[in-house]
Phi, psi and omega in degrees: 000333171220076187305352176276005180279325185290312288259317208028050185216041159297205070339120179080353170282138179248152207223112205252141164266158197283000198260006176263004188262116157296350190226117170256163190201154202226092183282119177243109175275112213267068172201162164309154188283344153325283198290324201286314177310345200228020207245116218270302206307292166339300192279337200279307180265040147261338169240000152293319149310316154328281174303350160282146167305168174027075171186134173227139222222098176242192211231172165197149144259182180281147172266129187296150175333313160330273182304326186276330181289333184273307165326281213284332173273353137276029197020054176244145214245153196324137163258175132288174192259292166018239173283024174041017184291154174297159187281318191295011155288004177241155244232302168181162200241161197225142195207113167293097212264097196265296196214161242272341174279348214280337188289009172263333170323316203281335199280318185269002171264001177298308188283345157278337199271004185065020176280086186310145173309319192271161159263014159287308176310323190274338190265002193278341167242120190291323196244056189227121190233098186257166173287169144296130171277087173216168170239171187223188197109163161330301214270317170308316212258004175260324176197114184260354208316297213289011184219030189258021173280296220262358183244121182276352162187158190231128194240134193259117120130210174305121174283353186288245208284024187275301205293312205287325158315310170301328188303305189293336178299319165329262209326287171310323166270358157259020135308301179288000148094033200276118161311147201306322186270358170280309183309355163269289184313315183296316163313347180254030165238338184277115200305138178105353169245132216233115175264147217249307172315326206255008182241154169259131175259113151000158138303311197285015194088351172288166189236169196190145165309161166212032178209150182272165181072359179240191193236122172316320184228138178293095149352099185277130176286165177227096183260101171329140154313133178221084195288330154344292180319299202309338192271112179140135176082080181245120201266144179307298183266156178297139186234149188311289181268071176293082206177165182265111181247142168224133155311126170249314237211065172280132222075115185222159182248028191286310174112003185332124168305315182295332215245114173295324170221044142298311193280334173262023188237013200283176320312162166283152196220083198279172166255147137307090186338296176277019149263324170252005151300297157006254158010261186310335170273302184318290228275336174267350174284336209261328184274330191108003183277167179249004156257177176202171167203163179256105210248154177179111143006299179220079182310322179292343183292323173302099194271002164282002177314308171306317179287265235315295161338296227272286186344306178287308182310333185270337195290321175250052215248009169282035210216346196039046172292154173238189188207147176213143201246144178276162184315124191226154174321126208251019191263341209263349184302154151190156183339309181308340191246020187246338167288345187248347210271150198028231199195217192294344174227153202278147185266159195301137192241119188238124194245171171218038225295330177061331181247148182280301233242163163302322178296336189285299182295344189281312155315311176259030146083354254264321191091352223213170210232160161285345186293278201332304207294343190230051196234293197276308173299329172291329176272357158264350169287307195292338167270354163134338195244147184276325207237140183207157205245132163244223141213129174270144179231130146289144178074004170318131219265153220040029189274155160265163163317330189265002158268328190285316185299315192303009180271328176275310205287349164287310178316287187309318146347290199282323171323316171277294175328317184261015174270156164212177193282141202107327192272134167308165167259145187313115207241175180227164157233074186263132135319126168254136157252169167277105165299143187212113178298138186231127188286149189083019162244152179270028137242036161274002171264003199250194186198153170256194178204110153003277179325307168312280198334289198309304173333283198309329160343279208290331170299336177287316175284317165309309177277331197299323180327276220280352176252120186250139169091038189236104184252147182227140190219133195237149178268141191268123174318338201254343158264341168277273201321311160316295168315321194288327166276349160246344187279342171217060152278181178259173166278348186300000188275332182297317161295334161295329179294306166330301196261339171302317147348279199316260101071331159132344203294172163148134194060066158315318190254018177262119124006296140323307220249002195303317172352284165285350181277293201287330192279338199286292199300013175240348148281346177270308194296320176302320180299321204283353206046022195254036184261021163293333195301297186306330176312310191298000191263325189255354176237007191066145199245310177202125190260122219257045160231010157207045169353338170287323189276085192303180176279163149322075210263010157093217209271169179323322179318314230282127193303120159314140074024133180247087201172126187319124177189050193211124189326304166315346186244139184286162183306320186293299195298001178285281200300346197257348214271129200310150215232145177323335214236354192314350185266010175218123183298102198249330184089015166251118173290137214263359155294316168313307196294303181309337189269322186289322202284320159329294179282014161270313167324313167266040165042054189250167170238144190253151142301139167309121181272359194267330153263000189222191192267144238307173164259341169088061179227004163105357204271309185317111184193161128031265196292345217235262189106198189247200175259137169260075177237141189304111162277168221269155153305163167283134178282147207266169177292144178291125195246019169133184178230183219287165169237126198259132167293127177223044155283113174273062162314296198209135163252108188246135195241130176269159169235111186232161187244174165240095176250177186035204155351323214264337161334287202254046160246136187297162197294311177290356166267345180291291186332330175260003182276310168335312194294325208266345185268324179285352160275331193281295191289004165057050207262128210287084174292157182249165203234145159254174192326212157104157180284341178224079201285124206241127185304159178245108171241166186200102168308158163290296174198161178275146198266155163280144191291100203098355169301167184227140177228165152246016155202057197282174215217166133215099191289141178234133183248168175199156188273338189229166180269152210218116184279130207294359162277333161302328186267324177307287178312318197294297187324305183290334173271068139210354173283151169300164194255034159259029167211099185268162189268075185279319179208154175212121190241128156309116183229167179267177190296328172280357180293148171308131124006123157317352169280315194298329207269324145004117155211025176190169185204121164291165192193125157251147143260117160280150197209168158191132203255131204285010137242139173272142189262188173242196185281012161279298225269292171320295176337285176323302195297302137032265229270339189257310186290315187303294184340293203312171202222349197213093158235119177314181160168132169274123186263170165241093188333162150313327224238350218045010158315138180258139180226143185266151158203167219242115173280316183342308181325289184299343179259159214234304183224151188202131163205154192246136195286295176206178177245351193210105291003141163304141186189141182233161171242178185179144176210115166250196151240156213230084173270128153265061161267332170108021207265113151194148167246100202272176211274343137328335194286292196309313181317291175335289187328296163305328172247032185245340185288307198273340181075020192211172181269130202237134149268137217234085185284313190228176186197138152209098195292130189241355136202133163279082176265134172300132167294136169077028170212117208289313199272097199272162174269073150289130198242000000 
């Protein structure tokens, strides 16, 4: 349905030959190409690899349901989007592992790409040279346990220079000609790679060499931001995060207790400001965008944020860019970060308080005051925005009912605190997530319940009733109880993952698919006898904020566990008991973790070490390094915000064509690529009015998606005057080269628009008819549609109404061409009025004529003729 995610001839993708590489890699996002394309990590190491010599680095997604299904019944096997080569034709593939559901994606493009699942199964045929498998990521580099069936090594922490180290090993061992399995070793001496095959699991769950030469415990890497990477891959179709994003900020130290990779991304780490203002220009004259966002765990912590905004926003402000921020401190908002943030019309402000009552915050470590929290929301009331998004957490270890209610009695509060007279009333968007104890957190010992969560719902769906202008979105109980059962799991979890796979599950966290998802993992869980485990997910298995109370472990039948769960054991000996992951270093000491989950029992609170004093939690080391922050610059004076020129100076009409790959980019992806080329070539477009004012680029009519035209229309409008060979060149170096440049004529500003002036269209078709006739029987059919005076057809409206219309009307010319392939040419008409006879149309005709199924191979549009004008483009 969107053939443009394969395409890989995207902007900034690079295309290496292949006999120039010694080492080929494949980044592979086990997501739709919306999400994976646009994915910060994904683009930053896809063009550092690039950039080593001899390394050739193309990219694959999960294929939308459509393609993967078109796969498999043509036995054809998963590509890259690049050379379309198979992935098993490569040296090794990389698989991002972000959260905990995420490996049956990886299980099933494995399984398109014709690739065994285990790395036992690839090591099991010697004169089978399959690639190397491994992941990365958040949910990899936290507990890989429960997926160490399926990865021949796992890369820990930051990937910038971890993956370039792997490239030369690569390299050096297929010169020496090295077996899979000595090149895994010698990869398990490089600190940050974890080979899985060289480890052993305990009874108690611990893992230990089962070999000499490799490190009892794995090293998680630390890599500096390198916003220079950021810049490249600006994809054709809209993408979830459509925009230029650069690291301001990698790490934090705020110490949130819940929050998983606060603790796996430590030390903080600032950019330098002027490496990433740099940045940020360069990479928007170049990609063509009119956003941008700064991205940091905590954005607002970048205490160089206010310069840096204002600074991109004065450098750019002829260009009408906005800026947008990911969930930010609502204690650190202030005037200064309500100034930068969107452009002419304000973009969505999203805060995170996670807990309603103070004691909540206090607990997990949260930082943040009832002052702070209506401190920040009143300035932003005061700044302009009616509506603010918050995010919420349930379940949360000691919470009470009077913490739950208390998220609607903060809403009703800041509402009340921020109306004043005049003022819209203050509307919310909130999220409730579910909590999920996460491993390398000091509330990875505690575990939640199902149960609870539906309850505490529903006490939440009570107090929401009764607050108007509050819309609310709660995260579904049955993926968070999945994460919570895999995310700290064991390897005995990997065959279950496996048949949840089988069973159906995958792209777990869509919706659509949840159903079908939660029943394959409830079944899998069932296959496994492992469903006491799961039972413990659902009535909670042990709550470390009343440790006397052993868990619910469900009925007698239920097998012991090899895991504190026993009435007889005291809370230390809970906390001392071996954990899936104790064998990998993150560099936070797991007494800290026991000491910090202490001061959360007493609502005690740490400080940010990165403005205070140190917390003592180990990482600052050697191996680690320390925190780093930039103080802030003087913020520069504002020097307006953009103004749209809507001076209509000169209208310049393109005649252009659409070929190869760019046929299957869509009319509104053309559109926004036209927007994004014309930003890049600096070319003086004129904007129109409005509350969100729009460049005036303006099609004639829309191409159908895979149609090929030589005489598409495009109107340009401009604040300056331009010589139209000039403005003809500036354009083409900057279009891809299947949408060539035939004429571009000055017209005047008062003339109709190429939409008005449309008023007929040529068309060659290729057809085939499900018996082939012959070229007589075509001729006849031919010659019996021109007669005809009447063949109906039912439309259907925008409004959905149905209406008959007489295509004969519409048709102007009809002849048949050639027989091999069959091809008619034909010119109707093209009004926007809606008067127009598409090349669907004709096909009806011919098999309401022929009595037969007309197949519709190709479209090529060959002319746009303008009403009142002779001189038309054909190429």
């Amino acid at each position: 349905m969107k053939p443009a995610r394969y395409l890989g001839n995207e902007l900034g993708a690079v295309h290496k030959p292949w006999e120039s590489a010694n080492v080929r890699w494949v980044l592979t996002y086990p997501e739709i190409y919306e999400v994976g394309a646009s994915n910060l990590g994904h683009i930053i190491l896809y063009n550092i690899l690039n950039a080593q010599p001899r390394q050739l680095c193309d990219r694959a997604y999960l294929p939308a349901l459509d393609l993967a299904t078109k796969l498999r019944d043509t036995n054809t096997s998963l590509f890259a989007v690049e050379s379309k080569r198979p992935l098993i034709d490569y040296d090794i593939l990389g698989f991002s592992l972000s959260y905990e559901l995420g490996a049956t994606n990886i299980l099933e493009m494995l399984d398109l790409a014709n690739i065994p699942l285990t790395w036992a199964e690839r090591a099991m045929d010697p004169n089978k040279s399959y690639p190397l498998i491994f992941a990365g990521g958040q949910t990899a580099t936290s507990n890989p346990e429960p997926y160490a069936d399926f990865f021949d090594f796992v890369a820990l922490g930051d990937g910038e220079e971890l993956l370039s180290e792997i490239g030369l090993i690569l390299e050096e061992g297929k010169a020496a000609g090295l077996s899979r399995e000595a090149l895994l070793l010698d990869l398990a001496q490089v600190p940050g790679v974890y080979v899985p095959q060289f480890y052993d699991m305990a009874d108690d769950g611990s893992v230990h060499p089962n070999r000499p030469g490799v490190p009892k415990r794995i090293l998680r890497r630390v890599a500096d931001p390198m916003p220079e990477y950021s810049i490249g891959l600006v994809p054709y179709v809209q993408t979830v995060h459509d925009r230029l994003t650069v690291e301001v900020r990698r790490g934090c130290t705020r110490g949130c207790r819940f929050c998983q990779p606060g603790m796996l991304t430590r030390p903080a780490r600032d950019v330098d400001p002027e490496q990433v203002v740099n940045a940020i220009e360069k990479g928007m004259r170049e990609t063509g965008y009119n956003e941008f966002s700064l991205l940091s765990l905590s954005c607002s912590d970048y205490l160089a944020l206010p310069a840096v905004g204002m600074e991109i926003k004065n450098r750019l402000q002829d260009q009408n860019i906005s800026l947008s921020l990911p969930s930010q401190r609502v204690d650190r908002f202030d005037e200064n970060i309500a100034n930068i943030i969107g452009g002419t019309r304000k973009t969505g402000l999203t805060f995170a308080p996670e807990a309603g009552t103070q004691r909540m915050r206090d607990i997990i470590n949260k930082g943040l005051t009832n002052e702070e929290l209506l401190r920040g929301i009143k300035t932003a009331c005061e700044q302009g925005w009616s509506k603010v998004k918050l995010y919420f957490m349930i379940g949360l270890p000691g919470e009470t009912d009077a913490d739950v209610i208390g998220i609607a009695e903060t809403l009703r509060w800041l509402r009340r605190e921020c109306q004043a007279q005049g003022r819209k009333r203050l509307n919310f968007n909130v999220t409730i997530s579910n909590f999920t104890p996460k491993p390398h957190t000091p509330f990875q010992w505690h575990s939640v319940s199902t149960t609870e969560f539906k309850r505490k719902r529903e006490l939440l769906f009570a107090e929401f009733r009764q607050i108007r202008g509050v819309k609310v979105n709660f995260t579904d109980v049955r993926i968070s109880a999945m994460e919570d059962f895999v995310g700290r799991g064991d390897r005995r979890l990997s065959p279950v993952v496996r048949r949840a796979w089988e069973l159906g599950a995958g792209m777990d966290s869509w919706w659509e698919n949840l159903d079908k998802a939660f029943q394959a993992w409830t079944d899998a869980i069932e296959e496994a006898n492992l469903t006491w485990k799961y039972r413990q997910v659902e009535t909670g298995e042990w709550n470390i904020f009343d440790p006397s109370t052993p868990a619910e472990a469900g009925d007698a039948s239920t097998p012991t566990p090899q895991h504190p769960n026993s009435e007889l054991e005291t809370q230390d000996s809970k906390l001392d008991f071996p954990l899936p992951w104790d064998h990998l270093d993150t560099g936070i000491d797991k007494q800290w973790l026991k000491d910090d989950l202490q001061r959360a029992l007493e609502a005690a609170t740490v400080p940010d070490c990165a403005f205070e004093g140190c917390s003592h939690c180990g990482v600052c080391s050697i191996d680690f390094g320390h925190n780093v922050v930039v103080p802030p610059p003087e913020i520069p004076e504002f020097s307006g915000h953009f103004v749209p020129n809507k001076d209509r100076v000169q209208r310049l009409r393109v005649w252009f064509g659409k070929q190869g790959d760019m046929s299957l980019v869509s009319h509104l992806d053309l559109l926004r690529l036209f927007d994004r080329v014309v930003r890049r070539s600096q070319i003086p477009i004129a904007f129109t009015g409005g509350f969100h004012p729009g460049p005036r680029i303006a099609p004639a009519n829309a191409l159908a998606l895979g149609a090929t035209s030589n005489c598409e229309i495009v109107d340009f409008e401009l604040t300056q005057m331009m010589e139209v060979d000039q403005f003809r060149q500036t354009l083409a170096e900057c279009l891809p080269a299947d949408i060539p440049i035939y004429r571009v004529d000055a017209i005047e500003l008062s003339d109709p628009s190429a939409t008005q002036a449309v008023h007929q269209a040529e068309y060659l078709l290729t057809i085939a008819s499900q018996e082939s006739g012959t070229s007589e029987q075509w001729q006849g059919w031919i010659d019996q549609i021109k007669a005809a005076t009447e063949i109906n057809f039912e439309h259907t409206t925008k409004s959905g109404k149905k209406r008959v219309v007489n295509l004969c009307d519409r048709l102007l010319e009809l002849e048949l061409t050639q027989m091999e392939p069959v091809s008619v040419r034909y010119v109707g008409t093209c009004c926007n009025d809606g008067n127009i006879l598409r090349p669907e149309h004709l096909i009806f005709m011919l098999e309401k004529i022929s009595d037969q199924a007309i197949e519709l191979r190709h479209i090529h549009r060959q002319r746009l003729i303008l009403q009142h004008q002779t001189d038309t483009v054909a190429i």
